[in-house]
N, C-alpha and C positions, 0 to 999 in steps of 0.2 A: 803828173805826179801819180804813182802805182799805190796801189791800196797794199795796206800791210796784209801779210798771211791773218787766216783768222787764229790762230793762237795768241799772235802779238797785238792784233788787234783788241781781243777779251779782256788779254795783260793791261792794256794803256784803259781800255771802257774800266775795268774794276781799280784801276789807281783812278781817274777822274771820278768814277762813281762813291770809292773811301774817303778820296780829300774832300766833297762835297758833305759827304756824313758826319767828317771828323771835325770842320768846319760849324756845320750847324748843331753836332753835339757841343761842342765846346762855350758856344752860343749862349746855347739853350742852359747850360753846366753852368754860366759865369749866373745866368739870373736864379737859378735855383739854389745858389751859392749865395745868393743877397738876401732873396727872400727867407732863409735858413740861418742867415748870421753864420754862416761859417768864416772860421777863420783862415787865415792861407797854408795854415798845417794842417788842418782839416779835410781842407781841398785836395793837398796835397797827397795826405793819407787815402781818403777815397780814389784818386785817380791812380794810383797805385804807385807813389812816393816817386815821379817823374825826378828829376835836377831842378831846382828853382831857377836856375836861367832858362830852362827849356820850357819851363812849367808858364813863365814871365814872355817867352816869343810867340808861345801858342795864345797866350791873352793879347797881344799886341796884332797878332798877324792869323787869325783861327783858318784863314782859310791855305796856306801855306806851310799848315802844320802836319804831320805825319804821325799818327798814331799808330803803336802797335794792337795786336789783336787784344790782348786785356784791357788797354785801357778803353780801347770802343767798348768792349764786353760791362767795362765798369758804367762807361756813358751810358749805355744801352738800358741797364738795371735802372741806375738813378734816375732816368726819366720814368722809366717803367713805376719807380714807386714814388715820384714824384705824380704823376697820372694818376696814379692811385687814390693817392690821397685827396687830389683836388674831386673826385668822385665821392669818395668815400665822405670828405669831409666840406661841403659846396662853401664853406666858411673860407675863404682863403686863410685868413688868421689863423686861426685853428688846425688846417690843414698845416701850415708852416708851422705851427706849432708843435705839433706832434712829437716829430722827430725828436726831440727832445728832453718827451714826456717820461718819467718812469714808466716801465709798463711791462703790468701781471701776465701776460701772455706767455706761455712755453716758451716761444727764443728769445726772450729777452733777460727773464729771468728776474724782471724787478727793476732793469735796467732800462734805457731809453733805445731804441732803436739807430738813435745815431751815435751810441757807445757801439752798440754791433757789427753797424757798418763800418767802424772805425777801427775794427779789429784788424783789419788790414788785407783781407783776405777776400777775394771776389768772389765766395762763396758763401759769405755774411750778406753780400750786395746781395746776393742774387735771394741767400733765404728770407729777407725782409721782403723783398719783393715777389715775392712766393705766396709766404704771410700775408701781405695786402691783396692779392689777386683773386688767394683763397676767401677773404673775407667778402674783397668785393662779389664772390661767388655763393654767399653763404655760407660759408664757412672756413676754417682753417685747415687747408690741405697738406 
């Protein structure tokens, strides 16, 4: 058997190396979906409103799933401030809690953090998780 050129070969490593990501964000996505009490239009909403049958095969089958680059992008944030939190907050309760807390912070506006993320836009994901990095840093950046 001949080895592929190395361009095809980088093609097929970054598809094994995606489906391995998108598999274990998906994972990691279903338990921080638990521990959050989200509901499946929640879910849906944050990972960037998929098809519910496609949203239903990737829970069934995570590792045979196919993400586009947003929805990684989405996975990526939500662990990112879901990490966060469990730092910030060593309570797990609490830290689950959070998300749902009102909250006086500039982005939220009085609102809970998973109204923001909920706005639909992977620019909300990513400013909550901005917000928690900067805190975990001392402050809000």
């Amino acid at each position: 058997m001949s080895a592929l050129p190395a361009p095809a070969a980088a093609v097929v490593s970054a598809e094994i190396g995606s489906g391995r990501m998108a598999a274990a964000g998906l994972r990691a996505f279903d338990r921080i979906a638990a521990a959050w009490g989200l509901t499946v239009d929640e879910q849906l909403r944050l990972l960037g409103q998929p098809p519910r049958s496609t949203y239903y095969a990737w829970r069934k089958q995570p590792e045979r799933a196919t993400l586009s680059r947003d929805t990684l992008e989405r996975l990526s944030n939500l662990l990112g401030i879901y990490k966060s939190l469990q730092i910030l907050l060593p309570d797990a309760a609490a830290a689950d809690a959070w998300v749902r807390k009102p909250n006086s912070a500039p982005p939220f506006g009085g609102r809970s953090a998973l109204d923001r993320m909920l706005a639909g836009n992977v620019g909300d994901l990513h400013l909550v998780r901005r917000y928690l990095d900067g805190v975990r840093g001392g402050g809000w950046a």
